[in-house]
C-alpha positions as CSV (number, residue, x, y, z in Angstrom):
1,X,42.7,22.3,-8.8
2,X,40.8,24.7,-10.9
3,X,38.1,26.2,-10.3
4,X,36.2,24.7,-13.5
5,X,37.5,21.1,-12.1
6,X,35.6,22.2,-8.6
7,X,32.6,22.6,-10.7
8,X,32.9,19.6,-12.4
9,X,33.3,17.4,-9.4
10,X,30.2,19.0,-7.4
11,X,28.0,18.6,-10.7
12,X,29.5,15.0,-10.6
13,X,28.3,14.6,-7.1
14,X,25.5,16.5,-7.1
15,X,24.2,13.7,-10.2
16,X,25.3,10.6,-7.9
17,X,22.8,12.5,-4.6
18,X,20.0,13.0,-8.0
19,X,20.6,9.1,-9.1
20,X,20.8,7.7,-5.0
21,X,17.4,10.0,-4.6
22,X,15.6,8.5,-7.5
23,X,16.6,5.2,-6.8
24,X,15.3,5.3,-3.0
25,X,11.7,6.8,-3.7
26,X,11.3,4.5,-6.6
27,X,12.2,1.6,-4.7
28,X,9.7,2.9,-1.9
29,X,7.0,3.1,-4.3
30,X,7.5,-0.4,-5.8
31,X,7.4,-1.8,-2.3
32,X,4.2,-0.1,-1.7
33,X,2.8,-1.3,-5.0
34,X,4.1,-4.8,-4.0
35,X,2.1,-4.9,-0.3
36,X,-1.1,-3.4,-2.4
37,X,-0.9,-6.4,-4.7
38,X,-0.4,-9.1,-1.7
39,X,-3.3,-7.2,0.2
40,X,-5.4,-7.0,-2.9
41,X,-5.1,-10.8,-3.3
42,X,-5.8,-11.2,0.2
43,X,-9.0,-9.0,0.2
44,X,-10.2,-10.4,-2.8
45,X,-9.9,-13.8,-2.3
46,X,-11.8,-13.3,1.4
47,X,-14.5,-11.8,-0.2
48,X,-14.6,-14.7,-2.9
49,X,-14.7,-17.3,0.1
50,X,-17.3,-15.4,2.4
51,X,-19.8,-14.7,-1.3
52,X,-19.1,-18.7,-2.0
53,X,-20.0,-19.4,1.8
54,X,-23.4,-17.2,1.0
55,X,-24.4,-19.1,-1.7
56,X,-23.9,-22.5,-0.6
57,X,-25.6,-21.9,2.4
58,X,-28.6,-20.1,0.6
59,X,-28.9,-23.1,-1.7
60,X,-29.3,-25.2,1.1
61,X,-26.1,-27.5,-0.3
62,X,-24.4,-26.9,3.4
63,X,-25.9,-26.4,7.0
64,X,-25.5,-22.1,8.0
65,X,-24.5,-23.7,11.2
66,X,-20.9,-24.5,9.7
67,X,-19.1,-21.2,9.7
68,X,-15.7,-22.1,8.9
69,X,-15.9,-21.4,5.4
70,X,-17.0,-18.0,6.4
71,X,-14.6,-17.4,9.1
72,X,-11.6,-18.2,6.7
73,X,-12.5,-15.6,4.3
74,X,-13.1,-13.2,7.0
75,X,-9.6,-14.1,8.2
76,X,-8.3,-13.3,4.9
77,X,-9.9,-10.1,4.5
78,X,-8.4,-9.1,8.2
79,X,-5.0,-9.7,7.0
80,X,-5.3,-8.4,4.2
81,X,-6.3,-4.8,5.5
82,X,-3.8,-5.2,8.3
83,X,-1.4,-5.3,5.4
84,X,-2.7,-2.6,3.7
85,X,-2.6,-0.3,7.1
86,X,1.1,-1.8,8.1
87,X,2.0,-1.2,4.4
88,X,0.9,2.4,4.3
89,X,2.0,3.4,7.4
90,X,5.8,2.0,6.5
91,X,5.4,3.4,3.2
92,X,4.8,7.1,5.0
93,X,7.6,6.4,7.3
94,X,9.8,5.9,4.8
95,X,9.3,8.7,2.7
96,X,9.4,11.0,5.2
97,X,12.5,10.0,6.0
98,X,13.7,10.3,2.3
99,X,11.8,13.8,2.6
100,X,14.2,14.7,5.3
101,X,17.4,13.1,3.8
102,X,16.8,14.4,0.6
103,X,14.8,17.5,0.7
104,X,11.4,18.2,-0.4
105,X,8.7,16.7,1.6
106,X,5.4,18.8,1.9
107,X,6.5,21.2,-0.6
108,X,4.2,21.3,-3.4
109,X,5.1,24.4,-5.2
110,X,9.3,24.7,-6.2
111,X,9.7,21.4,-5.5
112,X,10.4,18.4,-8.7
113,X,9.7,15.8,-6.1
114,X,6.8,15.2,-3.6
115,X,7.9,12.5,-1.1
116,X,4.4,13.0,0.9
117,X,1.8,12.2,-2.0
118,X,2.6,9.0,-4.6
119,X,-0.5,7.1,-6.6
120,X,1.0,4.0,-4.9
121,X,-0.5,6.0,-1.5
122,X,-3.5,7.0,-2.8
123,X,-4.4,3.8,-3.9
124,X,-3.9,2.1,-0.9
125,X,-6.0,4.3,1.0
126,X,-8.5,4.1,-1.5
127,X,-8.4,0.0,-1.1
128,X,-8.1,0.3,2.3
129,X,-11.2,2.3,2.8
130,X,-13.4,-0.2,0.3
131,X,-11.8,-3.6,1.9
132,X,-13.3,-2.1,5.4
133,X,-16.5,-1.1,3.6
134,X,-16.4,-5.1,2.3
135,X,-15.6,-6.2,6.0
136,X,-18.6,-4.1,7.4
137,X,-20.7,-5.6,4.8
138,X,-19.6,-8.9,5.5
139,X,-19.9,-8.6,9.1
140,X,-23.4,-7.0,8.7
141,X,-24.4,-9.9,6.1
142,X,-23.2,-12.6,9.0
143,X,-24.9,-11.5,11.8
């Protein structure tokens, strides 16, 4: 073999690593955006059900001293953020292991990809953080 065909067949290679890299974090990062949907829903439909409780209890159309309305949508807030949690903590998992398969990783300089840091992430910390905030208030709003 020549030395040009060499070249040709590491470029070739090097392009299938590029394609199998790309492929893997994008699939990471639509599973992450896939658990913040499910745990949005969750979230939001738990804080629907514990308002609605609020209100028919305030309006006198149901006695306070049923709670099961309320405890279902506390229930689906809880599962909802322990979705979020199990979903980011996966989602960090994986990428570090793409990090260390693939290169790059904490790298923020020299570096075309950043396995560490997605808007998928940030997001889900971000709704993570107001879904507690929602549960405190809830919690505080109960008692």
């Amino acid at each position: 073999m020549s030395d040009r065909e060499n070249s040709t067949d590491l470029a070739s290679a090097d392009a299938e690593t590029d394609e199998r890299r790309d492929r893997a974090f994008v699939d990471a990062d639509r599973l992450m955006m896939q658990v913040i949907q499910t745990s949005l829903s969750l979230i939001g439909f738990g804080l629907t059900i514990n308002a609605l409780f609020q209100s028919v209890v305030a309006r006198g159309l149901a006695p306070a001293t049923d709670k099961s309305l309320q405890r279902m949508g506390l229930a689906l807030l809880i599962l909802g953020l322990l979705l979020l949690a199990m979903g980011i903590w996966n989602q960090a998992r994986h990428l570090r292991a793409l990090a260390k398969r693939y290169g790059g990783g904490r790298r923020w300089l020299n570096s075309a990809y950043h396995y560490n840091t997605t808007p998928s992430i940030l997001i889900a910390v971000l709704l993570l953080i107001v879904g507690v905030t929602g549960l405190l208030i809830a919690l505080r709003l109960r008692g």
